[in-house]
C-alpha positions as CSV (number, residue, x, y, z in Angstrom):
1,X,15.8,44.8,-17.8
2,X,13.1,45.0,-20.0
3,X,13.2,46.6,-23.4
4,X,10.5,48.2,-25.8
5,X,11.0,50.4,-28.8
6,X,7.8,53.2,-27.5
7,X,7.4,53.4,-23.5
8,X,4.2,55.8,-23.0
9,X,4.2,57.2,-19.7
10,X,0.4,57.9,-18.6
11,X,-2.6,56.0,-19.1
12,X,-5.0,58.8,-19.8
13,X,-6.9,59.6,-22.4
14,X,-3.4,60.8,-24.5
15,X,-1.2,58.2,-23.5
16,X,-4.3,56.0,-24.7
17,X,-4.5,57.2,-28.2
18,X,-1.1,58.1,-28.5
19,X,0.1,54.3,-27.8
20,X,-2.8,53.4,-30.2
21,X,-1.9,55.9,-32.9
22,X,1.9,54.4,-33.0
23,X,0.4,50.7,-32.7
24,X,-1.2,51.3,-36.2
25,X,1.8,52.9,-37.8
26,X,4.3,50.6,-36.6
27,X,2.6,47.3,-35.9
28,X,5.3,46.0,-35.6
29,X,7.1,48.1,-32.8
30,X,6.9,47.0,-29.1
31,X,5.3,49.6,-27.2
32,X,4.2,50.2,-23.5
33,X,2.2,52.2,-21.2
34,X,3.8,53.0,-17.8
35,X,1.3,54.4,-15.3
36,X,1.8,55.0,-11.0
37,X,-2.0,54.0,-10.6
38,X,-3.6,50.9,-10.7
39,X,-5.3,51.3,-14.0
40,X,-6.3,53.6,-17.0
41,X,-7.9,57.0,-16.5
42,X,-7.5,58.0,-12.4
43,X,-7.2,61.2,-12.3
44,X,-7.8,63.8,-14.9
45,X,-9.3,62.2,-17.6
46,X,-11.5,59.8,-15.7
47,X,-12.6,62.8,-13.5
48,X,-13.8,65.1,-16.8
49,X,-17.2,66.3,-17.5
50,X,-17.7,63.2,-20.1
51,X,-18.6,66.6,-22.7
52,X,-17.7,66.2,-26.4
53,X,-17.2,69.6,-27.4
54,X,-18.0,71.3,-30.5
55,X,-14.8,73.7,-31.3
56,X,-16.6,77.1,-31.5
57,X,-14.7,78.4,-28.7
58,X,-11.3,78.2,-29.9
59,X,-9.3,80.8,-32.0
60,X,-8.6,79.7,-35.5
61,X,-5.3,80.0,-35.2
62,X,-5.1,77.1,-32.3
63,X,-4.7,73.7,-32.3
64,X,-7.7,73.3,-30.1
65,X,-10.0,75.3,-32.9
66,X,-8.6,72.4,-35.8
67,X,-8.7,69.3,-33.4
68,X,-12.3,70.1,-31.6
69,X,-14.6,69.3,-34.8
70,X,-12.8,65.7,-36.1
71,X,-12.2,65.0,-32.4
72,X,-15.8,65.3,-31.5
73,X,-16.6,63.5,-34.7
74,X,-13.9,60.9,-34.4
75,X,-15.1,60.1,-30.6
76,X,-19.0,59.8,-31.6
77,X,-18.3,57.5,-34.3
78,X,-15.6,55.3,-31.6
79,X,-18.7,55.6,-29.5
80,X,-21.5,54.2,-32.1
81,X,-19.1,51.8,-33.0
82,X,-18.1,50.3,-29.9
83,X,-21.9,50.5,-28.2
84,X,-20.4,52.8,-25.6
85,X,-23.1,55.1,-24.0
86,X,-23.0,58.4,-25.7
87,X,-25.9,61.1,-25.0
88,X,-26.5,63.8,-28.0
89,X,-28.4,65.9,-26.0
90,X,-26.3,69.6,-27.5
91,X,-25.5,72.3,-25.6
92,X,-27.2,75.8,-25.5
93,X,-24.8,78.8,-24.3
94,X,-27.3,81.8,-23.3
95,X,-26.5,85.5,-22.0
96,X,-27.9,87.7,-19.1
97,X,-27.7,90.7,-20.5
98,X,-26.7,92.8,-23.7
99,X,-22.6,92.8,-22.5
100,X,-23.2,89.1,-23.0
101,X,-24.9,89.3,-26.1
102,X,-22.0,90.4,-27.6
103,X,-20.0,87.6,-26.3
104,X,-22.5,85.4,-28.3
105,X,-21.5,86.7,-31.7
106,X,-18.0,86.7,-30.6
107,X,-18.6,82.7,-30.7
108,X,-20.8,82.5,-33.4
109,X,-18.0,84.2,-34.7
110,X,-15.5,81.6,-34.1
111,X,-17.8,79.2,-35.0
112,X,-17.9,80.4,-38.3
113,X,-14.8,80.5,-38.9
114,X,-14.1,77.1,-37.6
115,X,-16.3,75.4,-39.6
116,X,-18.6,74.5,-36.9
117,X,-22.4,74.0,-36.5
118,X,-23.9,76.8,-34.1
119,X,-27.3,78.2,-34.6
120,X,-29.4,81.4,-33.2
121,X,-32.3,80.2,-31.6
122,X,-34.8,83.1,-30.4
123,X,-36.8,82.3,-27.1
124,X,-39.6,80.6,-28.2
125,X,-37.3,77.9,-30.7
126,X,-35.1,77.7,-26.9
127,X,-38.3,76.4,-25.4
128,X,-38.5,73.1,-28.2
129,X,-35.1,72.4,-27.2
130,X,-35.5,72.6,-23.3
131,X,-37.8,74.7,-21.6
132,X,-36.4,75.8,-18.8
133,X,-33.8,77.4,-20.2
134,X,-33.9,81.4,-19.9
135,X,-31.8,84.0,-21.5
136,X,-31.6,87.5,-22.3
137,X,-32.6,87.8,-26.7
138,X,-31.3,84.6,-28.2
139,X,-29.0,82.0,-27.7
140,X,-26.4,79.3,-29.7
141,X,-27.1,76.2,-29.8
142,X,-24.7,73.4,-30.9
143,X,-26.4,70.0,-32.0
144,X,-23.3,67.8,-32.0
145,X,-22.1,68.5,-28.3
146,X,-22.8,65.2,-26.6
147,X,-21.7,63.5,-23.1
148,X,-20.1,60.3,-22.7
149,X,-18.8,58.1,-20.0
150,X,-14.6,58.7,-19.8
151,X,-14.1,56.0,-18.1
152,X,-16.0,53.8,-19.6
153,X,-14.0,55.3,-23.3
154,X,-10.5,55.0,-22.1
155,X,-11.1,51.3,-21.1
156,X,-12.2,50.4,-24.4
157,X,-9.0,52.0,-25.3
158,X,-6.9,49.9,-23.1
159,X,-8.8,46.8,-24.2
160,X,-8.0,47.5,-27.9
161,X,-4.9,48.4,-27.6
162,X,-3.7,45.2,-25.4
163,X,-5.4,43.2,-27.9
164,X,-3.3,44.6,-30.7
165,X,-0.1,43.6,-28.6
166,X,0.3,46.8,-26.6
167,X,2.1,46.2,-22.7
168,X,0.7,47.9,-19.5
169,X,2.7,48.0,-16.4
170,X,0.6,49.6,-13.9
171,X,1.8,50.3,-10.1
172,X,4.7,51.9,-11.8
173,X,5.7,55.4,-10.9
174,X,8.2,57.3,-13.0
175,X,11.4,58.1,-11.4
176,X,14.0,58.9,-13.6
177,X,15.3,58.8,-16.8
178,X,19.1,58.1,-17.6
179,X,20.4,57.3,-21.3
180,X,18.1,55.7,-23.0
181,X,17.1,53.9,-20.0
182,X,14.0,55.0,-17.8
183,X,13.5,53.8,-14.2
184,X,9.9,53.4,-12.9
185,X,8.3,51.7,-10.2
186,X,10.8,48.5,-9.7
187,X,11.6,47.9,-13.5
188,X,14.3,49.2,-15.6
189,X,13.2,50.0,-19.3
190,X,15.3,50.7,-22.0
191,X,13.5,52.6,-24.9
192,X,13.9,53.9,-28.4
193,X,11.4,56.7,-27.6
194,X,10.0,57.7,-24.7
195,X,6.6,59.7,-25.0
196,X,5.3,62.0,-21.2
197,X,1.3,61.9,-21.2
198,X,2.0,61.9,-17.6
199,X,-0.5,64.8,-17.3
200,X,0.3,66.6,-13.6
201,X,3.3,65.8,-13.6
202,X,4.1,66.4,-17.8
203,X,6.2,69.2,-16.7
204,X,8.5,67.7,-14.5
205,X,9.3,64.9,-16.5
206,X,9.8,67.2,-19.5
207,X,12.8,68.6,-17.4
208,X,14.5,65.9,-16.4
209,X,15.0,65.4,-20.1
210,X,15.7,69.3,-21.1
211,X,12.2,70.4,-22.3
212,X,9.2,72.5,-21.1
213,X,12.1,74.6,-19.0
214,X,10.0,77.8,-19.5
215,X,7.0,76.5,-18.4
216,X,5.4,75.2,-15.1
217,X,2.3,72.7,-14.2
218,X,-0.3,75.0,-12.0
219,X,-3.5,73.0,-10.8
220,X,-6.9,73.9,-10.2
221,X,-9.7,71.9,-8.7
222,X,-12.9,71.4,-10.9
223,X,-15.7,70.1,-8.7
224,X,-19.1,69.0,-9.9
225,X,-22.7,69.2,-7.5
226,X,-25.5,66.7,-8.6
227,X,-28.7,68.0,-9.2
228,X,-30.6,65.3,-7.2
229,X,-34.1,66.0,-7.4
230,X,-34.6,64.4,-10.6
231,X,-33.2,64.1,-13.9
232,X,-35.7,65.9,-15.4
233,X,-35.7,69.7,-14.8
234,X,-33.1,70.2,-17.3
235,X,-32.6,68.4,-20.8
236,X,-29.5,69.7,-22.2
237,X,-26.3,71.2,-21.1
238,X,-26.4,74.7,-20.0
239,X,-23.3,77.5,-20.8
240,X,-23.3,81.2,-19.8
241,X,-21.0,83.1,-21.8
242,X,-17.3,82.5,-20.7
243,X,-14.8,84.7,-20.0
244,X,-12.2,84.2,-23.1
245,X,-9.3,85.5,-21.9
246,X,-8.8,82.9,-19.5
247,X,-9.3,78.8,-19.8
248,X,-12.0,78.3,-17.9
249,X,-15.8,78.0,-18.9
250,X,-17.6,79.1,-16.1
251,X,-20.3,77.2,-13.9
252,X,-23.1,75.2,-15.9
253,X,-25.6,73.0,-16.5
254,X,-23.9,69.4,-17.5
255,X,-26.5,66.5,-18.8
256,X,-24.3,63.3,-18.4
257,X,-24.4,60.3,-20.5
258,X,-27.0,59.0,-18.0
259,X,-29.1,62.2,-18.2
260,X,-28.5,63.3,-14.6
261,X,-27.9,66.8,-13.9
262,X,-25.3,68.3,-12.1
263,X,-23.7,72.2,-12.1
264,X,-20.4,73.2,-12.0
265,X,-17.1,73.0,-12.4
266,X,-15.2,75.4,-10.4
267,X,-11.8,76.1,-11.0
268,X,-10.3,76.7,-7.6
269,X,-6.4,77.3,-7.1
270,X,-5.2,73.7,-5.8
271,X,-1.9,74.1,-3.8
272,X,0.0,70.7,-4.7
273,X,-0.6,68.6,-7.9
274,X,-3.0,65.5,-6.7
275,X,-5.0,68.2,-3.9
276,X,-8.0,66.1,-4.4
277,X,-9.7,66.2,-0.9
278,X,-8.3,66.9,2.8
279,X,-4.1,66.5,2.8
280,X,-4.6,63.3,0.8
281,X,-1.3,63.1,-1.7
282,X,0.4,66.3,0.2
283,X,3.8,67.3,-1.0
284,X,6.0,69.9,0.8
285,X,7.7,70.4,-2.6
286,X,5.4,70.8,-4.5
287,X,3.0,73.2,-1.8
288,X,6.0,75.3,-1.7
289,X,6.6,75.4,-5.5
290,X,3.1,75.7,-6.4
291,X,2.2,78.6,-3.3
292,X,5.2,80.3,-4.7
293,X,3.9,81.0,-8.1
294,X,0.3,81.5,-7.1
295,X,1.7,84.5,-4.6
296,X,3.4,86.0,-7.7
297,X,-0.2,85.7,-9.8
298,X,-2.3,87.1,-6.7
299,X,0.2,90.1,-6.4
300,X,0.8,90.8,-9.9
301,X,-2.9,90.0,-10.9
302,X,-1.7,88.4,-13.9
303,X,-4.9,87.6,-16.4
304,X,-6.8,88.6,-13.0
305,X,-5.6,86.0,-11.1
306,X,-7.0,87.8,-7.8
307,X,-10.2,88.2,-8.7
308,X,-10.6,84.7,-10.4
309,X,-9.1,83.3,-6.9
310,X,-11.3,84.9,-4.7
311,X,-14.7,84.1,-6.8
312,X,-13.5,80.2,-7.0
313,X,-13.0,80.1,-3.2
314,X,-16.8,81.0,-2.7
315,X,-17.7,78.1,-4.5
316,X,-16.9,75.6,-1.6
317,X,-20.1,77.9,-0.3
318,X,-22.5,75.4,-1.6
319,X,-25.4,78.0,-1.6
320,X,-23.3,80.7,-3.4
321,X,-22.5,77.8,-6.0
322,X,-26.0,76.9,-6.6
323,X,-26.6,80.4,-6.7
324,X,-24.2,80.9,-10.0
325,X,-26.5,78.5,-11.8
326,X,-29.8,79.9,-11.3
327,X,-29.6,82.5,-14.1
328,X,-29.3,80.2,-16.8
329,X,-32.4,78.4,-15.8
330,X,-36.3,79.3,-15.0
331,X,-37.1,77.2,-12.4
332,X,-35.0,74.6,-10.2
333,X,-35.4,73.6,-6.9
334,X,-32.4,74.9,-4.7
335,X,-32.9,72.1,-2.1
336,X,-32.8,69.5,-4.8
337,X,-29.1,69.5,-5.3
338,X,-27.1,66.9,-3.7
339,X,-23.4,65.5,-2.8
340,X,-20.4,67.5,-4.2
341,X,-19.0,64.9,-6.7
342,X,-15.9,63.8,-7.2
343,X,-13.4,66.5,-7.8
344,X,-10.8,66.5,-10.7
345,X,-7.5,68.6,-10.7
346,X,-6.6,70.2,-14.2
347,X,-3.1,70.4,-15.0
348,X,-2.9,74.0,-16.4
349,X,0.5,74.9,-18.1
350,X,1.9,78.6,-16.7
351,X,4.3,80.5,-18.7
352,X,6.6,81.2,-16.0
353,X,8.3,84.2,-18.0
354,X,5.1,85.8,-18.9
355,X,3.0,85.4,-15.8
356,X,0.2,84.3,-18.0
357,X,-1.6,80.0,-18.5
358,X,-0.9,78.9,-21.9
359,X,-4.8,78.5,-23.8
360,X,-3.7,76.3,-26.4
361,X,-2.0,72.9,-26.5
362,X,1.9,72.3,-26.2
363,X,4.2,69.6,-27.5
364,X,7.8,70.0,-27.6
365,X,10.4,67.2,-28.5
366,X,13.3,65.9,-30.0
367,X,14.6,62.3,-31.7
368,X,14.4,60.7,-28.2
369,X,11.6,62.0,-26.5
370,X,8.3,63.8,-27.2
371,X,6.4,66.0,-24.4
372,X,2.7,66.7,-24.4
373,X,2.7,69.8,-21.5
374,X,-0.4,71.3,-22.2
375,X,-3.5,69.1,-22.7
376,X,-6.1,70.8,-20.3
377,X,-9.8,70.4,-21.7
378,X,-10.7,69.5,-24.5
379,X,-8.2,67.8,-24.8
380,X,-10.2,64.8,-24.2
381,X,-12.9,65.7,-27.0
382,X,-9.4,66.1,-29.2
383,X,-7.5,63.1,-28.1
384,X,-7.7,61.2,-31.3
385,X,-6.5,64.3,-33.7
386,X,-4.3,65.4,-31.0
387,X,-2.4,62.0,-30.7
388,X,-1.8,61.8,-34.6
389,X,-0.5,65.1,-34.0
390,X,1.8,64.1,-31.4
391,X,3.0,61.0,-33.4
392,X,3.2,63.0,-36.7
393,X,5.5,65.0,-34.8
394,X,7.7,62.4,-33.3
395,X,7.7,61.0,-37.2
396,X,9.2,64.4,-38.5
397,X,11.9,63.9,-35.6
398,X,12.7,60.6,-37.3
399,X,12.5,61.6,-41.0
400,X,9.2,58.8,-40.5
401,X,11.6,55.9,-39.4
402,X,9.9,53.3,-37.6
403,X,11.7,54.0,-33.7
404,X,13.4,50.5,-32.4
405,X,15.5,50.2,-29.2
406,X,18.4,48.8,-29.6
């Protein structure tokens, strides 16, 4: 039986910087990452856009509107300081008509009251930043949105972090915790604290141990199209004005940390948790669980479930998908798109009592255990904030004791 004072399960961008966040306050604390895969970052947060966001879409109220800004900030500088790739090539969010409009100054708005950098630009400054943009008026533009590599971040993480004495056992599925003991893969761990970044699955763990029992893990599938033409036709990411009373940002224009173009993503109802492609990682259990709640949202129309469901099912239309995109732009080629990329599943949090997703980010906890449930985008843009949230947390738990097993 093996025996560590933190055991992290997840090795994604949050059980990253969590386990590196608890490395520098307790140096001295044994601490290690349990994951089912064979490495860092395989399914959400090595399937993301690669977008640092900005923050000015956020209420001010959330934890996503005070994380965004350092978290963007803190991630550039980890970037610059590490040589990873990191392309500052902003964003522009532009409208199609005056309804739109108004949705603009609803996020310069929020901006504003975030404390982050978004300026008008008319038409004519648009066409200094790229061109072939085209909107209706004006637009925002937000300098310090940039793309990076996710990948190629979290295993810069995982190489810190083992460096500074962090364990990694990978090929080691969670199964159940008992005590203070957790079972996973073939070991048997004992632990002083146990912290779920297990993403997908954040919910079910939660339970085993008591927490998260109102809530429930609902996945969608985000899936990219590469512009394949040329890498050319559009300099900077692309946003049409999203819908805010849902999570979801609508199809765009993404410039990636290599400057290729691709459009997307969509957010399609997945029916089990890991519904990447074909019947690959099929659970009854979870189908069943997961078809259940989505018949309730579809009926009820909760936050206009129907509607939303409907729309992200015409995406697999490739032309109708394209389509989406060509009002944010002046000219593209509609044969120059290529492959469908691969797809990513977001672990969206459902209020199972209210009907309605949870927008914001949700930890809940005790003196043994601490449960991140809800860290759907940008939670990757916010991991480093986030994670000393998550560990000031478990500190408060502790009246700031170091944790030890024992």
């Amino acid at each position: 039986m093996k025996q560590y004072d933190y055991v992290v399960v997840g090795a994604g961008i949050m059980g990253l910087t969590t386990a590196r966040e608890l490395k520098a306050r307790f140096p001295e604390s044994s601490i290690v990452v349990l994951d089912k895969e064979p490495d860092v970052a395989r399914h959400s947060s090595g399937r993301n856009s690669g977008v640092l966001h900005a923050g000015f879409y956020y209420t001010a109220d959330s934890l996503k509107a005070k994380f965004t800004k350092e978290g963007n900030q803190a991630l550039t500088q980890y970037c610059e300081e590490n040589q990873l790739k990191i392309n500052k090539c902003g964003k522009v969010v532009v409208a199609t008509n005056e309804e739109e409009l108004r949705g603009l100054y609803e996020l310069k708005k929020r901006a504003n009251r975030n404390g982050v950098e978004l300026r008008w630009v008319d038409e004519n400054e648009l066409l200094a930043i790229d061109p072939n943009v085209k909107t209706y008026q004006k637009a925002l533009f937000s300098p310090t949105t940039s793309t990076v590599d996710p990948v190629e971040v979290c295993n810069k993480l995982k190489e810190e972090i083992v460096a500074s004495g962090v364990t990694f056992l990978f090929n080691c599925p969670y199964q159940e915790v008992k005590g203070d003991l957790v079972y996973a893969g073939n070991e048997t761990i004992k632990f002083g604290y146990l912290v779920n970044a297990a993403g997908l699955y954040a919910d079910k763990i939660a339970h085993d141990m008591g927490f998260g029992l109102k809530y429930t893990i609902i996945p969608f599938k985000g899936i990219y199209l590469k512009y394949a033409k040329n890498k050319t036709d559009v300099l900077t990411n692309i946003y049409p004005v999203p819908n805010l009373k849902n999570p979801f940002l609508g199809v765009h224009f993404t410039k990636t940390v290599d400057g290729a173009i691709k459009i997307g993503p969509t957010a399609i109802p997945a029916f089990w948790r890991e519904n990447y492609t074909g019947f690959k990682n099929f659970k009854l259990g979870e189908f069943m669980s997961i078809a259940g709640y989505q018949s309730k949202l579809f009926f009820t129309n909760a936050f206009g479930f129907r509607s939303l469901a409907f729309e992200e099912a015409r995406k697999y239309i490739k032309s109708y998908f394209i389509n989406l995109s060509l009002k944010m732009v002046k000219n593209i080629d509609k044969e120059g798109f290529g492959d469908f990329l691969k797809p990513g599943v977001r672990a969206q949090l459902l209020n199972k009592q209210t009907m309605e997703l949870v927008q914001d980010f949700i930890i809940e906890g005790d003196d043994r255990s601490m449960h991140i449930l809800n860290a759907v985008s940008p939670a990757f843009t916010c991991s480093f904030p986030f994670s000393r949230h998550v560990v000031d947390t478990i500190c408060s738990k502790q009246g700031g004791q170091k944790i030890e097993a024992s």
